[in-house]
HTML snippet that shows the backbone in 3Dmol.js (N, CA, C, O; Angstrom):
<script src="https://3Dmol.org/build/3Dmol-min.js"></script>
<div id="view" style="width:600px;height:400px;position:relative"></div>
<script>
const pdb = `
ATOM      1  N   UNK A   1       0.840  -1.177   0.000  1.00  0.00           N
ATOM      2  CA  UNK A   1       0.000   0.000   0.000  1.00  0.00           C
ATOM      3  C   UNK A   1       0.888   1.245   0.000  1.00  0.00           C
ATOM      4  O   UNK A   1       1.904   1.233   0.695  1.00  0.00           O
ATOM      5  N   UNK A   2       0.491   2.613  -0.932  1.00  0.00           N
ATOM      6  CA  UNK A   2       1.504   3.475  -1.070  1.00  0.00           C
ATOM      7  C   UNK A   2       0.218   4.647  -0.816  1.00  0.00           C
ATOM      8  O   UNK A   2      -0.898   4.645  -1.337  1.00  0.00           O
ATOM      9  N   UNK A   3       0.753   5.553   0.093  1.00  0.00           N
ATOM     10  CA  UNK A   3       0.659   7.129  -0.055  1.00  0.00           C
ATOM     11  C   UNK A   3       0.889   7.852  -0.811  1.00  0.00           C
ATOM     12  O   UNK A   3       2.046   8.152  -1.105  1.00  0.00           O
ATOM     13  N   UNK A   4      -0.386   8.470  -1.483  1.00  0.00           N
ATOM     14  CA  UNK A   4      -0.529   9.592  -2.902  1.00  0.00           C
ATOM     15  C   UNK A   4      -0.926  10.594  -2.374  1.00  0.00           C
ATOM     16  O   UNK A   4      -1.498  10.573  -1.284  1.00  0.00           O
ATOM     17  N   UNK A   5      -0.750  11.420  -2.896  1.00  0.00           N
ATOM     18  CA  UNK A   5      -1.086  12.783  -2.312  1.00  0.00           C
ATOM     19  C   UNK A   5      -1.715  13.674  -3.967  1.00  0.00           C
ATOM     20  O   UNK A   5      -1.675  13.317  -5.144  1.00  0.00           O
ATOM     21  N   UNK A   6      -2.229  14.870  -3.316  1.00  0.00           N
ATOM     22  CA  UNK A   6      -2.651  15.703  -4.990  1.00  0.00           C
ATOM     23  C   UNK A   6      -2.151  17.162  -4.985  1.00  0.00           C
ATOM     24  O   UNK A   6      -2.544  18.124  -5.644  1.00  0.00           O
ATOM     25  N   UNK A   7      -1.017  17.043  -3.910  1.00  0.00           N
ATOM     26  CA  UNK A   7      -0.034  18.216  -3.980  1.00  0.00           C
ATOM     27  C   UNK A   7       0.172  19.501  -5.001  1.00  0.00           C
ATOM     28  O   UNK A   7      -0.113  20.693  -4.889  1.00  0.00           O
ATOM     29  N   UNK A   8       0.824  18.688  -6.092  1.00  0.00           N
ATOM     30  CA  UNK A   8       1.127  19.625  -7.257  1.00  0.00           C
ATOM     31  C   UNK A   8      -0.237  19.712  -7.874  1.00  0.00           C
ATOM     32  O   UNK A   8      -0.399  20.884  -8.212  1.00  0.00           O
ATOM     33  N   UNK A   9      -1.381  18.927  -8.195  1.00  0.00           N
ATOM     34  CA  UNK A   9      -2.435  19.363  -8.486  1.00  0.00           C
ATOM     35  C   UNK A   9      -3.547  20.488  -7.863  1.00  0.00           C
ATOM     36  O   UNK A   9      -4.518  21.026  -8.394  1.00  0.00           O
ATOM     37  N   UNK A  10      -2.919  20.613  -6.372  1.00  0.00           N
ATOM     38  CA  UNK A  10      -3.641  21.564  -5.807  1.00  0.00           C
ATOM     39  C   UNK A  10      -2.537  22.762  -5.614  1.00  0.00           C
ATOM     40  O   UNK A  10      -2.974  23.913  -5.597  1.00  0.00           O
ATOM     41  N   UNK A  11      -1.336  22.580  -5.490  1.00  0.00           N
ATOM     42  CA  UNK A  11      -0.601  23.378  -5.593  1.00  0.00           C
ATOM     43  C   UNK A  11      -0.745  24.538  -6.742  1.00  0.00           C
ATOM     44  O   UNK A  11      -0.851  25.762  -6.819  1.00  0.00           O
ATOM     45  N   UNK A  12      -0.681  23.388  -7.584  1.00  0.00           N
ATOM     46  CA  UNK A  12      -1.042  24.825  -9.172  1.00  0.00           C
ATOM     47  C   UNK A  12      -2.107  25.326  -9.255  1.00  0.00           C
ATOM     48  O   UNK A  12      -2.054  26.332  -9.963  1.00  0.00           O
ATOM     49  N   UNK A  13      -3.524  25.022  -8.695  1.00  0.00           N
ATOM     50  CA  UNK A  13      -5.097  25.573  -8.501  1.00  0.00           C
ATOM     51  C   UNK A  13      -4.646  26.585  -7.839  1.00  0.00           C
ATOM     52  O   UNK A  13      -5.070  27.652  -8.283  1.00  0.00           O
ATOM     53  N   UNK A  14      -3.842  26.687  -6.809  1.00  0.00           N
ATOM     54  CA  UNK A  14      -3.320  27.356  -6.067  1.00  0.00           C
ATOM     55  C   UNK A  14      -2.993  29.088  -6.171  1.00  0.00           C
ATOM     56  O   UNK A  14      -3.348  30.078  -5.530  1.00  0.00           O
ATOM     57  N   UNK A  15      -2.111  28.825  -7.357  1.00  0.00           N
ATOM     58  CA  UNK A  15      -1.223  29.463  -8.288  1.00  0.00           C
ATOM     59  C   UNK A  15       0.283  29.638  -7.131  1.00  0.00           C
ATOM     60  O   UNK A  15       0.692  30.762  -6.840  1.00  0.00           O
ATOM     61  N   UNK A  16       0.671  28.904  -6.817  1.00  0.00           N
ATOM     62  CA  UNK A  16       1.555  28.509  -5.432  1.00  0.00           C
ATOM     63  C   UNK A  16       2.932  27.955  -5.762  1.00  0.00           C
ATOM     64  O   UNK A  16       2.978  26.726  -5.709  1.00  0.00           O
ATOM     65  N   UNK A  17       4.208  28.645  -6.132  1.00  0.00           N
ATOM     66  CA  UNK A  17       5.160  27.738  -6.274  1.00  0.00           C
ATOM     67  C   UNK A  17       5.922  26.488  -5.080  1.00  0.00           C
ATOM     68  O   UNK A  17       5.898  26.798  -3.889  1.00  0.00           O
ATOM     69  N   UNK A  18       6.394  25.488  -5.379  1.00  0.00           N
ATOM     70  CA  UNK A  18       6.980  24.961  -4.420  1.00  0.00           C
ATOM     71  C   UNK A  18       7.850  25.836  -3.660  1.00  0.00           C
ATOM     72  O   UNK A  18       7.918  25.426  -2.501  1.00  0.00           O
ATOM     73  N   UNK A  19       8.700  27.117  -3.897  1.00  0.00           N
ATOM     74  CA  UNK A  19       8.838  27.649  -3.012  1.00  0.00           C
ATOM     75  C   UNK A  19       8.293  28.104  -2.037  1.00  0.00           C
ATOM     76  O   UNK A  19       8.816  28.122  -0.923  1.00  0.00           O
ATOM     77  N   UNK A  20       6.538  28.783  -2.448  1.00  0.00           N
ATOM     78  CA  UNK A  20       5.983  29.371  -1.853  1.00  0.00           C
ATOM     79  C   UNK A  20       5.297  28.531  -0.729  1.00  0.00           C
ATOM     80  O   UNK A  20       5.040  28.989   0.384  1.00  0.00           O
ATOM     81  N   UNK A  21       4.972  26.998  -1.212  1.00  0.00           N
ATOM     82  CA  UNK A  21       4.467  26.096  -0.245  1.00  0.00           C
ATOM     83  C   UNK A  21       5.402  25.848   0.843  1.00  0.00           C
ATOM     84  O   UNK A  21       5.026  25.913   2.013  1.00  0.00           O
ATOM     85  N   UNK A  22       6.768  25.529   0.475  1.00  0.00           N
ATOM     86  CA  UNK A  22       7.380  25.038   1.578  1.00  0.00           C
ATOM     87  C   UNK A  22       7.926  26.075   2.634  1.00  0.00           C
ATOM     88  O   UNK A  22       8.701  25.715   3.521  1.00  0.00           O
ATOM     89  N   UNK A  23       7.354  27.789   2.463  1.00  0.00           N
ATOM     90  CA  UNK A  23       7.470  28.707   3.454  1.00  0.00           C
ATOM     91  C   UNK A  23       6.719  28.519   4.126  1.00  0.00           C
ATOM     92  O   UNK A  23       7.157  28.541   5.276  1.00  0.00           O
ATOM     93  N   UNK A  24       5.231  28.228   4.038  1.00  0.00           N
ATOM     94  CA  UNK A  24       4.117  28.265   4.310  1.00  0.00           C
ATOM     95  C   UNK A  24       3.926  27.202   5.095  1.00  0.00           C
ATOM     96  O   UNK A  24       3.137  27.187   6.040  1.00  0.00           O
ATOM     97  N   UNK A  25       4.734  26.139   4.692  1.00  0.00           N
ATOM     98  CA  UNK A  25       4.334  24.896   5.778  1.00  0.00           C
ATOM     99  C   UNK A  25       5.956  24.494   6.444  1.00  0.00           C
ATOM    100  O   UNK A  25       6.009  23.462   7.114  1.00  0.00           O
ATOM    101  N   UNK A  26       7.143  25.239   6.270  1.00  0.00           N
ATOM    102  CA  UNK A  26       8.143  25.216   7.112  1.00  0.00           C
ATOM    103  C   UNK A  26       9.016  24.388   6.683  1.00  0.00           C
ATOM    104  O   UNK A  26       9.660  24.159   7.707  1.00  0.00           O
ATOM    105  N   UNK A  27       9.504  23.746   5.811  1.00  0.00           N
ATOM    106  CA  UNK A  27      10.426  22.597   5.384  1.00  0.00           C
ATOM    107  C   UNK A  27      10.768  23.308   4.125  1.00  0.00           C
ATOM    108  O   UNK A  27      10.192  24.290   3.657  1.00  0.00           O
ATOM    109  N   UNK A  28      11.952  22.565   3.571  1.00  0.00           N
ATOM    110  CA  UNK A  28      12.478  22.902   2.008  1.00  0.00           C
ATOM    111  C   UNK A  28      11.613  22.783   0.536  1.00  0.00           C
ATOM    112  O   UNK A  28      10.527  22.228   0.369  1.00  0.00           O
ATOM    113  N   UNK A  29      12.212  23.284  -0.178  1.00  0.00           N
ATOM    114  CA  UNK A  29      11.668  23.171  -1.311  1.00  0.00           C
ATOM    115  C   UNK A  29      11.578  21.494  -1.982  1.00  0.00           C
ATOM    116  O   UNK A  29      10.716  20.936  -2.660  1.00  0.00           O
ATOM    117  N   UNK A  30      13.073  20.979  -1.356  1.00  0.00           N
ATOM    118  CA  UNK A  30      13.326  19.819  -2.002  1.00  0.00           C
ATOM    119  C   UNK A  30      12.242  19.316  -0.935  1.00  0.00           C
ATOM    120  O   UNK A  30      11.423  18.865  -1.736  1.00  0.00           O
ATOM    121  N   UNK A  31      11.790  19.131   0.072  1.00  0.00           N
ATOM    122  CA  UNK A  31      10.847  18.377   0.778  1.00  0.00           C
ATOM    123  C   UNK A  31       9.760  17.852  -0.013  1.00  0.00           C
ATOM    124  O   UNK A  31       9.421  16.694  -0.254  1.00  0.00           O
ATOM    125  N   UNK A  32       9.085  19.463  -0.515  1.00  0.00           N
ATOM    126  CA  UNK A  32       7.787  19.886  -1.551  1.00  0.00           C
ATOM    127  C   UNK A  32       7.699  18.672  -3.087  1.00  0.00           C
ATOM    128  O   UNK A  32       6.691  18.201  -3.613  1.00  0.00           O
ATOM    129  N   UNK A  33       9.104  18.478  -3.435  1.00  0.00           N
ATOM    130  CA  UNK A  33       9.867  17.894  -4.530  1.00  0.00           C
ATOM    131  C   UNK A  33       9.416  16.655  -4.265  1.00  0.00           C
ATOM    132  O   UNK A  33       8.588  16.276  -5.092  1.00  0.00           O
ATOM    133  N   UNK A  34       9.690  15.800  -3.312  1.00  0.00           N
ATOM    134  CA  UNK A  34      10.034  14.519  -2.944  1.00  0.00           C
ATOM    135  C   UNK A  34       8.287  14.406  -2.451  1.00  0.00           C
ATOM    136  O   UNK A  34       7.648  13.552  -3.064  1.00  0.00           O
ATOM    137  N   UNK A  35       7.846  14.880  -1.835  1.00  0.00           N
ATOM    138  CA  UNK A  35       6.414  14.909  -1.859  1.00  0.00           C
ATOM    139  C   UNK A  35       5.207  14.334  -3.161  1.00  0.00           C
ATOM    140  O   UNK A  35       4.416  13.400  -3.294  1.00  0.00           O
ATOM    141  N   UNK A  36       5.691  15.625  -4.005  1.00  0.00           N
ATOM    142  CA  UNK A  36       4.862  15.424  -5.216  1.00  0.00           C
ATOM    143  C   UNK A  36       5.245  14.308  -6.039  1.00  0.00           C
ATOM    144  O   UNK A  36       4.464  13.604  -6.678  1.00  0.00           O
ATOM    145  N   UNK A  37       7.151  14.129  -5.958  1.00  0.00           N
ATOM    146  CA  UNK A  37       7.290  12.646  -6.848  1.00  0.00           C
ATOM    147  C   UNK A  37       6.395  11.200  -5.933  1.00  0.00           C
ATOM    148  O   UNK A  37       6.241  10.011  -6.210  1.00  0.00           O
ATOM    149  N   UNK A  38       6.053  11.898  -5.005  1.00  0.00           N
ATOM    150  CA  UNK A  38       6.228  10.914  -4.032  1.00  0.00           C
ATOM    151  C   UNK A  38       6.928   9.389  -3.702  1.00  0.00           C
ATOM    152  O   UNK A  38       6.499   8.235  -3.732  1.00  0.00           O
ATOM    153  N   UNK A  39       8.380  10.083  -3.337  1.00  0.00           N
ATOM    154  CA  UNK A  39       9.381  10.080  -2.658  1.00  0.00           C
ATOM    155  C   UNK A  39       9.761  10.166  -1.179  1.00  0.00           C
ATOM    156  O   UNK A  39      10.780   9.872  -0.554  1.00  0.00           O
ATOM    157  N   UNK A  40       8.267  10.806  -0.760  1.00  0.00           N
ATOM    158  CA  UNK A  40       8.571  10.721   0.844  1.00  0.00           C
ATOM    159  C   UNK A  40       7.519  10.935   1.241  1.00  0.00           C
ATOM    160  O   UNK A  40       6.780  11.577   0.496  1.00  0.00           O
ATOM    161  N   UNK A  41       6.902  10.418   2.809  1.00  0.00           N
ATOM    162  CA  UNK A  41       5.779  10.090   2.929  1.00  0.00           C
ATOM    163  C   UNK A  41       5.968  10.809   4.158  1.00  0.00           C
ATOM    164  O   UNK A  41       6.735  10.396   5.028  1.00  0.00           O
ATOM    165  N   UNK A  42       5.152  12.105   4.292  1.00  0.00           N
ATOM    166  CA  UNK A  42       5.032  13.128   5.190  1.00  0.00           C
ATOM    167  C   UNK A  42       4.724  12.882   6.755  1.00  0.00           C
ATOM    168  O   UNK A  42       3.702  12.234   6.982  1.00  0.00           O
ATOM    169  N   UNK A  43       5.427  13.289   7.786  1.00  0.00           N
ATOM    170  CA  UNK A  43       4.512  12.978   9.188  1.00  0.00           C
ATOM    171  C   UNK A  43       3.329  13.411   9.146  1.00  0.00           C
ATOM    172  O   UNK A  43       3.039  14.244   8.287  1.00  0.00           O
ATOM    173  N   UNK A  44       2.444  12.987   9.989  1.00  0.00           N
ATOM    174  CA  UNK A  44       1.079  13.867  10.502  1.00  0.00           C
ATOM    175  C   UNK A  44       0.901  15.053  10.711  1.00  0.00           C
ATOM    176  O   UNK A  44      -0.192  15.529  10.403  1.00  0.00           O
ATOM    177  N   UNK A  45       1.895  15.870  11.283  1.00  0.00           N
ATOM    178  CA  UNK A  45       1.896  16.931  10.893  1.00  0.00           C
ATOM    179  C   UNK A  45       2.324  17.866   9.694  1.00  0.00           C
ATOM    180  O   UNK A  45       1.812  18.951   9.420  1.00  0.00           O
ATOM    181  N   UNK A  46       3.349  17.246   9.040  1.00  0.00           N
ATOM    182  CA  UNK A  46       3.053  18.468   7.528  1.00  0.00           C
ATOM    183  C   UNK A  46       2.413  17.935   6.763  1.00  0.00           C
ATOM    184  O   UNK A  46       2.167  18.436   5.666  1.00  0.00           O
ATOM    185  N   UNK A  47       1.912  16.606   7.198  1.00  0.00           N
ATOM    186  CA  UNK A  47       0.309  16.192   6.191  1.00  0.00           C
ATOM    187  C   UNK A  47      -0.771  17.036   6.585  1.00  0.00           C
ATOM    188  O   UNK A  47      -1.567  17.435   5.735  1.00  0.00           O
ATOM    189  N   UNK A  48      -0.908  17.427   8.095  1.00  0.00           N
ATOM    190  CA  UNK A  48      -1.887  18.373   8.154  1.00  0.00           C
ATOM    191  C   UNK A  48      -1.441  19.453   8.149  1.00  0.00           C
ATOM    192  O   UNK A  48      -2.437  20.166   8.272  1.00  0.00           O
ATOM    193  N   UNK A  49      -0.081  20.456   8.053  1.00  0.00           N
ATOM    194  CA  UNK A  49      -0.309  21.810   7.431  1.00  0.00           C
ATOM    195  C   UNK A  49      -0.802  21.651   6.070  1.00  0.00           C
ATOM    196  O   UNK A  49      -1.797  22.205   5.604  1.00  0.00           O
ATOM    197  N   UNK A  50      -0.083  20.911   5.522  1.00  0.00           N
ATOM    198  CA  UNK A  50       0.154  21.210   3.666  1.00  0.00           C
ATOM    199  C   UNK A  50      -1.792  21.275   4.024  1.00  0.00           C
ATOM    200  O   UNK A  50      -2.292  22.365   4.301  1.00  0.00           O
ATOM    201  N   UNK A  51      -2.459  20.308   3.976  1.00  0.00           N
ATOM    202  CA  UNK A  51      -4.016  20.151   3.707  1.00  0.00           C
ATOM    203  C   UNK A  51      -4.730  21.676   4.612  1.00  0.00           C
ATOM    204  O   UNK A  51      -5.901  22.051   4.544  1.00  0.00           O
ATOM    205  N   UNK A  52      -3.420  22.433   5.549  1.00  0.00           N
ATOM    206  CA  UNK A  52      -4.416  23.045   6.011  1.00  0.00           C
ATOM    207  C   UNK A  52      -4.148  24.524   4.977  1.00  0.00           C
ATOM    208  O   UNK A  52      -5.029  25.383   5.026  1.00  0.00           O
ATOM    209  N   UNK A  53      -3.106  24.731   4.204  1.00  0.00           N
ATOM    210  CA  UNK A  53      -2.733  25.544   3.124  1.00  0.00           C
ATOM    211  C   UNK A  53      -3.671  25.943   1.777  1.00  0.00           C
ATOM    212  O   UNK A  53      -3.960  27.004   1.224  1.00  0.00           O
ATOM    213  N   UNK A  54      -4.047  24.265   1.506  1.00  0.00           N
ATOM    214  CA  UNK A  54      -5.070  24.181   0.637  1.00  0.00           C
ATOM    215  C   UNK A  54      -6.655  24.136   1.221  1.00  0.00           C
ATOM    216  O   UNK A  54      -7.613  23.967   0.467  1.00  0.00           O
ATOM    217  N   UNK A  55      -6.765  24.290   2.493  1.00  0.00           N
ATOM    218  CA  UNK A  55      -8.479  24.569   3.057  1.00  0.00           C
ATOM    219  C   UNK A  55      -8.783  23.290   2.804  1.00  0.00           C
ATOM    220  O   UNK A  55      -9.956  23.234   2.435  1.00  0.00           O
ATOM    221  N   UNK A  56      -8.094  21.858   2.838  1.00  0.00           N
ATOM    222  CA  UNK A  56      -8.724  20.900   2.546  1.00  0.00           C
ATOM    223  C   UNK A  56      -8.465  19.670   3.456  1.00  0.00           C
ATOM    224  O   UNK A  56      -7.413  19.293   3.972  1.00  0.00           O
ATOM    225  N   UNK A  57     -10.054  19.008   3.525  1.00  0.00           N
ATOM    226  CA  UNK A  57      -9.509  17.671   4.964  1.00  0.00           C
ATOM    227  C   UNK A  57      -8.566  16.605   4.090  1.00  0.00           C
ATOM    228  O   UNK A  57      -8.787  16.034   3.022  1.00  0.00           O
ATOM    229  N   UNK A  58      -7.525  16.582   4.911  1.00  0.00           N
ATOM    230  CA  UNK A  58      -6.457  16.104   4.997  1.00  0.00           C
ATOM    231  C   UNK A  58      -6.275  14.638   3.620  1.00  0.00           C
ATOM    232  O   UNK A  58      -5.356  14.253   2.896  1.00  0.00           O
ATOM    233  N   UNK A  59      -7.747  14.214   3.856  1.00  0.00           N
ATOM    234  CA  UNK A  59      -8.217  13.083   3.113  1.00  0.00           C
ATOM    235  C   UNK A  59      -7.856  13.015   1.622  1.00  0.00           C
ATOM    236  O   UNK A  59      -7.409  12.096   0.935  1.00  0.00           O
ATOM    237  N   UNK A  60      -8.286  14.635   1.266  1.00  0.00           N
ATOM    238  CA  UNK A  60      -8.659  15.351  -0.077  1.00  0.00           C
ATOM    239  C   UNK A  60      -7.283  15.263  -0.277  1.00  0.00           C
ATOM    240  O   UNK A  60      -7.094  14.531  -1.249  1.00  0.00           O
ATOM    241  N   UNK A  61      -6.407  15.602   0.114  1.00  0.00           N
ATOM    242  CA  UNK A  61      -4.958  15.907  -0.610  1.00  0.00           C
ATOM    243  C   UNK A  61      -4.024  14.536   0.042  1.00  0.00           C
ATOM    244  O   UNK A  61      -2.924  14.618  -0.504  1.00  0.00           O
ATOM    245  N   UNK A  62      -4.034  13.652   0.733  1.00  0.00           N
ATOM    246  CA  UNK A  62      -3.328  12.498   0.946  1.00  0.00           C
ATOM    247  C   UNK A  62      -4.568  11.412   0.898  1.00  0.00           C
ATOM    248  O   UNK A  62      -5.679  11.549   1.410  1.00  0.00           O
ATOM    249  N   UNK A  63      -4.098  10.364   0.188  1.00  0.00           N
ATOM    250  CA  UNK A  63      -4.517   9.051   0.459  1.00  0.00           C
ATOM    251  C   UNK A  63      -3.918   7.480   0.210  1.00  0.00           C
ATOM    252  O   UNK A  63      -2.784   7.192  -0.172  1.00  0.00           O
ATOM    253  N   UNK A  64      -4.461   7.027   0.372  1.00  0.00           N
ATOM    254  CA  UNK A  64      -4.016   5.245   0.145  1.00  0.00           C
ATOM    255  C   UNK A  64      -4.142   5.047  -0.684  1.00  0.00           C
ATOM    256  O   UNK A  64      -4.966   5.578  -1.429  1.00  0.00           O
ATOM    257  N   UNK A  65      -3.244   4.022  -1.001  1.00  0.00           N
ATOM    258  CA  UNK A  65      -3.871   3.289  -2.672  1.00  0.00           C
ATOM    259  C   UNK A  65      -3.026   1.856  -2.650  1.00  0.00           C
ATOM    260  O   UNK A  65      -1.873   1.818  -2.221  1.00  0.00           O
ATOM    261  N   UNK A  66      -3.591   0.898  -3.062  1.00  0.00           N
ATOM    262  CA  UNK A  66      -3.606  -0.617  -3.024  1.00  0.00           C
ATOM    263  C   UNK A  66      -1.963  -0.711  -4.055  1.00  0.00           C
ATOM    264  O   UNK A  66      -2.302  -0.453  -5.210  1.00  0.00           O
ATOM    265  N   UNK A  67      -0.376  -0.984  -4.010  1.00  0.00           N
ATOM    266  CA  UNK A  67       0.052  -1.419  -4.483  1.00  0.00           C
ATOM    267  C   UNK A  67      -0.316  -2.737  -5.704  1.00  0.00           C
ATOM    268  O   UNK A  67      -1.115  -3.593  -5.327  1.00  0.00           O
ATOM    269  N   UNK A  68       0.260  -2.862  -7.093  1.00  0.00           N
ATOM    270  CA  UNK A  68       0.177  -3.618  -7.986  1.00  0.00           C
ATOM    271  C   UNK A  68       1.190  -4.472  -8.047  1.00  0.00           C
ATOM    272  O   UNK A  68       1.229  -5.321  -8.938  1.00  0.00           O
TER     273      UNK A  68
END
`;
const viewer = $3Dmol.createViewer("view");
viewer.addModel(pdb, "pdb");
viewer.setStyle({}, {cartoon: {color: "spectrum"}});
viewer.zoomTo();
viewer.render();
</script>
């Protein structure tokens, strides 16, 4: 089972660069990077800033998904 997120898809609704996100929620740019490749699977807490950046439950911008 792998953690997806819709980061860069809400990021750009946004109009929000990865710079601008990772001021906003306190970590690097490369963090933001490794996120969206998903490359790294966020604690509970900058899973809930990032979702609280975008006004969205946490659900909406991270979820599960069944490995193939």
């Amino acid at each position: 089972m792998e953690i997806k997120n819709r980061i860069k898809e809400l990021r750009a609704r946004s109009n929000l660069t990865q710079k601008d996100l990772s001021e906003k929620v306190g970590v690097t740019r490369q963090t933001i990077i490794s996120l969206e490749k998903g490359t790294y699977v966020p604690s509970l807490l900058l899973a809930m800033n990032v979702a609280d950046v975008f006004e969205e439950p946490i659900e909406n911008v991270f979820f599960k998904e069944d490995g193939k």
